[in-house]
Every structure is written in C-alpha cells, then in structure tokens.
C-alpha positions as CSV (number, residue, x, y, z in Angstrom):
1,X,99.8,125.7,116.2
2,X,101.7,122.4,115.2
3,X,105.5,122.5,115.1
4,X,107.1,122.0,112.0
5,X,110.0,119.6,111.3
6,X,112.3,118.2,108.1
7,X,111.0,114.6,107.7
8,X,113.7,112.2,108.7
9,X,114.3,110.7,105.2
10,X,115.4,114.2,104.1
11,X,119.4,114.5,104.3
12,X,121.0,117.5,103.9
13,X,124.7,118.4,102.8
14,X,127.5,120.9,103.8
15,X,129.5,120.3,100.1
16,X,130.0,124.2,99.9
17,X,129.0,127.4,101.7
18,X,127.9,128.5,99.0
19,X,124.4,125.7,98.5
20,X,122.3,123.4,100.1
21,X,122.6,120.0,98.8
22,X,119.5,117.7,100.0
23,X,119.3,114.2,99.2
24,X,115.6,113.0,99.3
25,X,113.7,109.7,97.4
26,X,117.5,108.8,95.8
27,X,117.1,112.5,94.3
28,X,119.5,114.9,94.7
29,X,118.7,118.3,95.2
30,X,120.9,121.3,95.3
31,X,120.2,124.6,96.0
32,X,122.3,128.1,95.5
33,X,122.5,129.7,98.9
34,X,125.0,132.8,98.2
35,X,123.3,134.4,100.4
36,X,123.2,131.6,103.6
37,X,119.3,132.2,104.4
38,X,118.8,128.6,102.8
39,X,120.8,126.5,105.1
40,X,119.6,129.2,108.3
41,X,116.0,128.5,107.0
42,X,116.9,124.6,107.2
43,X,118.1,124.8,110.5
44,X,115.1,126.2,111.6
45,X,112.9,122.9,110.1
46,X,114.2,121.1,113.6
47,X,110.7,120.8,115.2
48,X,111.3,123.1,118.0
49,X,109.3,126.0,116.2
50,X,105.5,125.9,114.2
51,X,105.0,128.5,111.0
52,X,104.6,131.5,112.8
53,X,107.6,131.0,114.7
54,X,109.9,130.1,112.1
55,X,108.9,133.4,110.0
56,X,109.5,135.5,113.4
57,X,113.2,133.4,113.7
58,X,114.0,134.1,110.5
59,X,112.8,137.6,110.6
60,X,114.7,138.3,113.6
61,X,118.3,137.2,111.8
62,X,117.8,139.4,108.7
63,X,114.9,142.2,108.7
64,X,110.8,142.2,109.0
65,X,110.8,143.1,105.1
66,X,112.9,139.6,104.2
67,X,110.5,137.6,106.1
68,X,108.3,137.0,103.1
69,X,111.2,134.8,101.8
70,X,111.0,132.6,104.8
71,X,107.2,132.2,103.8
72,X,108.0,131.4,100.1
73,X,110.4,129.0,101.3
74,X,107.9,126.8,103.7
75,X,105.9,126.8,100.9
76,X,108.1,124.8,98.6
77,X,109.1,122.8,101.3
78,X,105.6,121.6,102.1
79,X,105.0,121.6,98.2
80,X,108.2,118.9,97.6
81,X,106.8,117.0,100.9
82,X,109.9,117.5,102.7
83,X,108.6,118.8,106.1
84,X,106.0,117.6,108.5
85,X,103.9,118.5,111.7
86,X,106.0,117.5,114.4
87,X,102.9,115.9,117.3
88,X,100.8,114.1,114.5
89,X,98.2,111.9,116.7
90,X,96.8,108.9,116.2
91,X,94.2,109.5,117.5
92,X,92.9,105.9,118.0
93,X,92.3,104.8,114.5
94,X,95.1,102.2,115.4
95,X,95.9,100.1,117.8
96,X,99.4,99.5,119.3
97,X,99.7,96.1,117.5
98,X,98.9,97.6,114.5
99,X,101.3,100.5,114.5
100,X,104.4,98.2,115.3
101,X,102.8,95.9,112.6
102,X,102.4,98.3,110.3
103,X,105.3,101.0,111.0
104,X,106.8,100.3,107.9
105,X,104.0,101.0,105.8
106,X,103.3,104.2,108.1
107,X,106.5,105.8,107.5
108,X,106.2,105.0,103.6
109,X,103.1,106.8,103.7
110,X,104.5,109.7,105.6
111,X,106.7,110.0,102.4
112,X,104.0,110.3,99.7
113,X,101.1,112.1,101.3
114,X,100.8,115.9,101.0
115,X,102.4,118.4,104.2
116,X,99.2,118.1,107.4
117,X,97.9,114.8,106.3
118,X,97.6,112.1,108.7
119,X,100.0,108.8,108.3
120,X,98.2,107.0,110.7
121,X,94.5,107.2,108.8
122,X,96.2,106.3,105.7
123,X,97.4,103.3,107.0
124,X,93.4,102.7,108.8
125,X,92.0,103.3,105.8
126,X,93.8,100.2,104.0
127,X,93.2,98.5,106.7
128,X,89.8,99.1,106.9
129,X,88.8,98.7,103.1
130,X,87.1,95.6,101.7
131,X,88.9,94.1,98.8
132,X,87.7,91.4,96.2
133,X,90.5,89.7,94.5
134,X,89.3,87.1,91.6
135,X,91.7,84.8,90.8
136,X,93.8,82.9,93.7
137,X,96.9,81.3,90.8
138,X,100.0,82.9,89.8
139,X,99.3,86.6,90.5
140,X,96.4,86.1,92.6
141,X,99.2,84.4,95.3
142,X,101.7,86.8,95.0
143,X,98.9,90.0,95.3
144,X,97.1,87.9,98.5
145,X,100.2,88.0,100.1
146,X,100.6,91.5,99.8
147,X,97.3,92.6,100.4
148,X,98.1,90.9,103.8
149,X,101.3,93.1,104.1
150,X,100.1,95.9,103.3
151,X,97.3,95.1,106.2
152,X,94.3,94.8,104.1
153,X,92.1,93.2,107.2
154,X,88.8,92.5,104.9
155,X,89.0,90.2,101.8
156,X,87.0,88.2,99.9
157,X,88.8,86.2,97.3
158,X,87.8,83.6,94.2
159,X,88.9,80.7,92.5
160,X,87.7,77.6,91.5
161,X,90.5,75.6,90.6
162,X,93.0,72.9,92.1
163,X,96.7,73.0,92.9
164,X,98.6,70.9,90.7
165,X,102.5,70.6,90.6
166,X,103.2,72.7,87.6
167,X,101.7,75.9,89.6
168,X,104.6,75.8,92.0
169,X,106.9,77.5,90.4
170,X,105.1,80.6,90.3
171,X,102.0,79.9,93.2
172,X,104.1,80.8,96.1
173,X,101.2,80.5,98.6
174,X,101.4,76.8,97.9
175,X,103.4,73.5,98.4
176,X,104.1,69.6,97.4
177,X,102.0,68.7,100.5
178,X,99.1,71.0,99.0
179,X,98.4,69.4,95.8
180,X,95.0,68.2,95.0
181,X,93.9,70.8,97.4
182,X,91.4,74.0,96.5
183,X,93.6,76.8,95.9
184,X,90.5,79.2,97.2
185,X,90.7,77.4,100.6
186,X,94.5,76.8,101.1
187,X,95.4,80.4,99.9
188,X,93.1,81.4,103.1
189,X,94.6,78.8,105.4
190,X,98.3,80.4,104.2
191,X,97.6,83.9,104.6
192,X,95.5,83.8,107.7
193,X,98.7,82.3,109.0
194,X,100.9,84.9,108.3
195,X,98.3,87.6,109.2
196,X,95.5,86.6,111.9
197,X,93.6,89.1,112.4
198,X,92.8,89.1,108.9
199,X,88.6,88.3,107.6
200,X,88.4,86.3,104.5
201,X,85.4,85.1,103.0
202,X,86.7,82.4,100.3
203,X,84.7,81.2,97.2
204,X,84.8,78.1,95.3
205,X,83.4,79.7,92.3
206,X,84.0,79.0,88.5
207,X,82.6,82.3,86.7
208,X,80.8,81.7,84.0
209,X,78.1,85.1,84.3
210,X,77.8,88.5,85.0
211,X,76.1,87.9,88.2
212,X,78.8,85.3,89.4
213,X,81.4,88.5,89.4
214,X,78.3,90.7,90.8
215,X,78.0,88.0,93.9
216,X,81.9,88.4,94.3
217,X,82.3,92.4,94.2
218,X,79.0,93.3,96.0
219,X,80.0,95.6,99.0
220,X,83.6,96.0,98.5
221,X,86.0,99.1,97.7
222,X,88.0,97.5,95.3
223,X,87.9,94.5,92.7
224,X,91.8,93.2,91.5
225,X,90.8,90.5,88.8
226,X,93.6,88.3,87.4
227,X,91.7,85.4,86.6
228,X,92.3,84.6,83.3
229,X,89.2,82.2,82.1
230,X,86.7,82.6,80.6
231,X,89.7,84.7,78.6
232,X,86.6,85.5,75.7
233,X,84.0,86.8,78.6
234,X,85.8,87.9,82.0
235,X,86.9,91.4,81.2
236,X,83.5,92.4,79.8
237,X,81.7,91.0,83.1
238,X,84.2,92.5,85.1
239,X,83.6,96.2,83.3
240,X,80.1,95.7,83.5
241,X,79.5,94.9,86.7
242,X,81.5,97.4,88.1
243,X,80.3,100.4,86.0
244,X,77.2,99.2,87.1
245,X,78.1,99.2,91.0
246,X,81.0,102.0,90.9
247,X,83.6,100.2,92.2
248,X,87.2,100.9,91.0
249,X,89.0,98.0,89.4
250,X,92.2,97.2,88.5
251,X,93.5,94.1,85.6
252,X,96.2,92.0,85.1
253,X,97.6,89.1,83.0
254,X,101.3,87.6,81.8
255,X,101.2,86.8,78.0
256,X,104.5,84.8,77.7
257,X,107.7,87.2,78.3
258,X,105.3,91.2,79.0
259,X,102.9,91.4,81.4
260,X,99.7,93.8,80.9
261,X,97.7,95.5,83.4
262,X,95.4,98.5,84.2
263,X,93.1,100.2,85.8
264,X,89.3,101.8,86.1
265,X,87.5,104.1,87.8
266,X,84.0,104.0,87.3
267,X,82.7,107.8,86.5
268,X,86.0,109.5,86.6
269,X,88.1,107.2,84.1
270,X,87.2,105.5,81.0
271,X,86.0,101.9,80.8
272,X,87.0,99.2,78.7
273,X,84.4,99.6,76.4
274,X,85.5,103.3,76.2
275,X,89.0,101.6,75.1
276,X,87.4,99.7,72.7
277,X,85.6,101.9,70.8
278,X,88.2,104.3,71.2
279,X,89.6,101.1,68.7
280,X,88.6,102.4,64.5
281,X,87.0,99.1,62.9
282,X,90.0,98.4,60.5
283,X,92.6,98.5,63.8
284,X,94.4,95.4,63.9
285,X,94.1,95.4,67.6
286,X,90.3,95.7,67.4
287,X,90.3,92.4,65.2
288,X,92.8,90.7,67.7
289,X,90.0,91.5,70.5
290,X,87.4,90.5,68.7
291,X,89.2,87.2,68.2
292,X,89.5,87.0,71.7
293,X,85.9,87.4,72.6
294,X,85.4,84.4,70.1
295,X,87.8,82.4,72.6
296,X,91.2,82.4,70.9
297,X,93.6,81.2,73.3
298,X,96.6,79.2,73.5
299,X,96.6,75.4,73.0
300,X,99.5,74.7,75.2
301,X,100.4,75.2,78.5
302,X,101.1,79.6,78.9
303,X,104.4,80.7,80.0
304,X,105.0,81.9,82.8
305,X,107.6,82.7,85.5
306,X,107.6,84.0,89.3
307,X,110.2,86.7,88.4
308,X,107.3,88.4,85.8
309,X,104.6,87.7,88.5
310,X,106.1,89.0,90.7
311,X,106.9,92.2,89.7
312,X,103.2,92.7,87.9
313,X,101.6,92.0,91.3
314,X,103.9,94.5,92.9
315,X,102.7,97.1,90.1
316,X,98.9,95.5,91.0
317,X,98.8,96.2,94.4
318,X,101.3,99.5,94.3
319,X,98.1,101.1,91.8
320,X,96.0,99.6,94.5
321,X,97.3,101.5,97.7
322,X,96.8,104.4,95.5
323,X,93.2,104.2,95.1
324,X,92.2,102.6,98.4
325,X,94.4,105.4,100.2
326,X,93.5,108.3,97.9
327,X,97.3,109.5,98.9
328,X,98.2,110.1,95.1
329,X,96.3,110.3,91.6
330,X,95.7,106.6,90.0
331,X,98.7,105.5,87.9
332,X,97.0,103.2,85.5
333,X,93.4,104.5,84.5
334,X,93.2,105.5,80.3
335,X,95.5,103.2,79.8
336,X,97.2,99.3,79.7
337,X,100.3,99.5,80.2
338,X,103.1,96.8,80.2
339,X,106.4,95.5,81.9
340,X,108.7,93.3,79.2
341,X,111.0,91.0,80.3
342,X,114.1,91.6,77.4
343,X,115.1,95.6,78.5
344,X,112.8,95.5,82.1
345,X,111.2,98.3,81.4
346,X,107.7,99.4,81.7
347,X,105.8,101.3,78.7
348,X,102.4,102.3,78.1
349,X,101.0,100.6,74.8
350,X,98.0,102.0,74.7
351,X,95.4,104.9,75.6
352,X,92.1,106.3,76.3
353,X,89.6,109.0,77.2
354,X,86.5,108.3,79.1
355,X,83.6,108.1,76.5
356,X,81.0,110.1,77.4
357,X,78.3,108.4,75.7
358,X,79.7,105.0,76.6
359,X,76.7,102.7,77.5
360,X,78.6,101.0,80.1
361,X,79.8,103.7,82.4
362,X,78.3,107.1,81.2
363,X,75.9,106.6,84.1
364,X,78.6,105.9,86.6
365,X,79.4,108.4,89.2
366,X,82.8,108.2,92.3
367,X,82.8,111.4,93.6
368,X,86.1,110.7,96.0
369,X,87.9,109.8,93.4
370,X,86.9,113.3,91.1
C-alpha cells in the first residue's frame, strides 16, 4: 500500500495550541483542535506511513474506538486535495527531457487533480493530444505560444492572411523583419523554435465552407477557433462541423474594450444553436445575431490591445487544459462569458441548456466527457 504524504504546497501553522492553521492555493484554512488530534493527525501526513498505518498510529496515541476519527480525517484531506501518494511512478509515459521540461506544469497538475491520480499521465496526455487552432493573428499567437508551453506536441493550425505592421502590437509571434510574410508559416517557424520537438501541420487556408473547417478539425481532440472572418458564417461552420464529428470546441473574440469566449462539448453541453434558440424571437440579442449572420461588422480598423489578448488567450487555453486533461469539469460550456477591461473582472453574460431536440447536436455523443 502507497505511503501517504501532505503535498508540498500545503503550509501549516503553529498560531495557537488550540487550531491548525493551513495555508493552501492563497486560502487560509483554520481548524479548532481543542483537543490536539488535528495537528497529531497532521504530523502523521509526513510520508513515512500509508492509510492503514496512519489509522494504527493514531489509534495507538488515543484508543481503538477513536480511530474512526483518523479515517474521517483522511477523508477530507484527500477530498480538499491536500495529501498525496508518496512513490507516484511515471511509469514511462515521459521521458526525462520531458519531465525537466515540463516540471512546472507537472507540479501544477499535482495541485488540481483528485488524491491517487497520476501527475505524470496528465501532463502525457496534453502532450499527446492533437489540437486545431483556426486563426494564427492576435489571439491565435498568444494561444500558439502557449499550446507550446503547455507541451501540446501535435498541432495543426490555420490562417490565411499576411503580417502587416499594425498586427505588431498585439501578434507577439511576429516581427518588423516578418512583414509581408504568411502568418500560417512564420507562426510555425517561431514556435518550432521555441519548442522542437513539436509536429505542426500549417495551412494557408481562407475559410469560406463548411468543409474548409471539416479539412482543418478532422482527427483532432480539440478545435480553439479565433478567427474572426467570415464574422456572418464561421461560428455556424465551426458548430456544425463539430457536432457533426464530436469534437470539443472552444471560441473567442475581442470586441473593442470586453473580450467574449466559450465553450462546447458536443453531446454533453449545449451547442450554439442550442443558444440561439434558447434566444425568444423579439430578444434584442437574437436580432443583433441575426444582423450578424447578414455580415454587420465594423468599417474601421477593430480595437484591440495585447493586454486584453492576452489575458483571453490565457482564459482560452486554461478552459483547454481542462478538457484535453479531463483533471476538472469544463468552465465555459452553457455559457459566453466575458472579461471587461474598465473593473477587470470576468462575468457571465449569458446561458444555456443543451437542447434536446437541437438539429445540430441532438445526435452527438462524448462519452469521456459525461
């Protein structure tokens, strides 16, 4: 049986005999201990003992009868994700570049998943998914660049567009010398430089169909779309095409000083279609998106600034190491929510319920993700 240890970003303080104050995730956490078994049970969490042992320990220092508190207590212990399994193998799913690579991300996993799950196949399993990302301008830099971080080894990424001087102050894959150049092919040039080991199949593609998204998404895990043209058509072909090949999605755009973004799940959430008929006719927001559809769109240049990229591509690809690693539920399905520049804060501004009559996904089925 495993040994059983308080994970190391768990700090615990002597303020008073008389409770155990834990600091854990900037929370603070304090406990009445009148009784000391708290802080004798906490000294046992040093991984020299497994479950068994820890009961017997604890057993031993007050009486066979008490020992059912020292079972109550692992319990919530495993429950708040303090502890972990002392030995926990890799067991080969990585190799040794990869876990001094990726350490980082390791330990932040070994924060977030539940007490006996393996930090090392989380980390495999990003690295091993296949990811499509449509879109290669503002946000589509910032969210390559951390699908590289994050170690995201298979990518196939879209855009059809050039580099021109105005995208610098938000492209950040790019530079002066780059101009003129295909953002598809630079992007690739840039991130296979800071991450080598990394396969990336790169389209020049302008979408103009259904089956343009269909020949991007084929075969992958997970579609992040922030293209934003044709702004009338793209979120429609996205939906459908993925309904139609069950694969997870997650959206994104800036619109001047918010940003919006969600995400779907193909069989489990609802679609965008669910959304919009979720919409009653005489909604003004139903007319806005049917204005939309028709191609209403700014005449100007759009706004935009790294700062607000930035942070929606870090939303983006956070909602995206939750459904490629399964280690917590989805944080943006049945609903678009939005991060505004003038308080920084993030709100939802609207929801949904999966339709079950919806044309476009009632037919879709994810059974990992149920």
């Amino acid at each position: 049986m495993e040994k059983v240890k308080l994970k190391s970003t768990v700090l615990i303080y002597s303020i008073n005999k008389k409770s155990v104050t834990l600091r854990y995730c900037s929370e603070i956490i304090n406990i009445d201990d009148s009784l000391g078994d708290i802080a004798f049970f906490f000294g046992l969490l040093n991984g020299l003992y497994n479950e068994s042992e820890i009961i017997e320990e604890f057993s031993k220092k007050y009486n066979s009868e008490y020992s059912q508190k020292a079972v109550e207590y692992l319990e919530t212990v495993k429950d708040l994700g303090l502890v972990e399994l002392v030995n926990v193998d890799n067991q080969n799913v990585l190799d040794d570049y990869e876990i001094k690579r990726w350490s980082r991300n390791i330990e932040f996993f070994n924060v977030i998943i539940p007490f006996g799950y393996n930090k090392y196949e989380v980390q495999s399993k990003i690295c091993n998914s296949r990811v499509a990302l449509i879109g290669c301008g503002g946000l589509g830099s910032h969210i390559l660049l951390e699908l590289a971080a994050l170690g995201i080894k298979n990518l196939v990424i879209a855009d059809f567009d050039e580099i021109e001087l105005s995208n610098l102050n938000r492209q950040i894959l790019y530079k002066e010398d780059d101009i003129g150049k295909k953002k598809v092919f630079t992007a690739k040039e840039r991130v296979l430089e800071f991450s080598s080991r990394m396969n990336i199949t790169a389209l020049d593609k302008k979408i103009s169909s259904k089956d343009d998204i269909k020949e991007i998404v084929s075969g992958v895990d997970l579609v992040i779309c922030v293209a934003d043209k044709p702004r009338h058509s793209m979120v429609k072909w996205l939906n459908s095409v993925c309904c139609e090949l069950n694969i997870p999605y997650i959206n994104g755009g800036l619109d001047t000083k918010r940003s919006n973004f969600y995400s779907v799940i193909p069989g489990v959430s609802g679609c965008t279609e669910c959304w919009f008929s979720s919409l009653g006719d005489s909604l003004l927001q139903k007319k806005v998106l049917q204005e939309d559809y028709l191609g209403k769109d700014y005449k100007m240049p759009a706004p935009a600034l790294s700062a607000l990229v930035s942070i929606t591509a870090g939303i983006m690809v956070c909602e995206a190491i939750k459904l490629l690693s399964k280690s917590q539920h989805a944080g943006l399905t049945n609903k678009r929510k939005s991060f505004i520049f003038d308080d920084l804060s993030i709100v939802t501004e609207e929801k949904w319920n999966k339709n079950i009559d919806c044309l476009c996904c009632k037919n879709s089925r994810n059974k990992e993700y149920a």
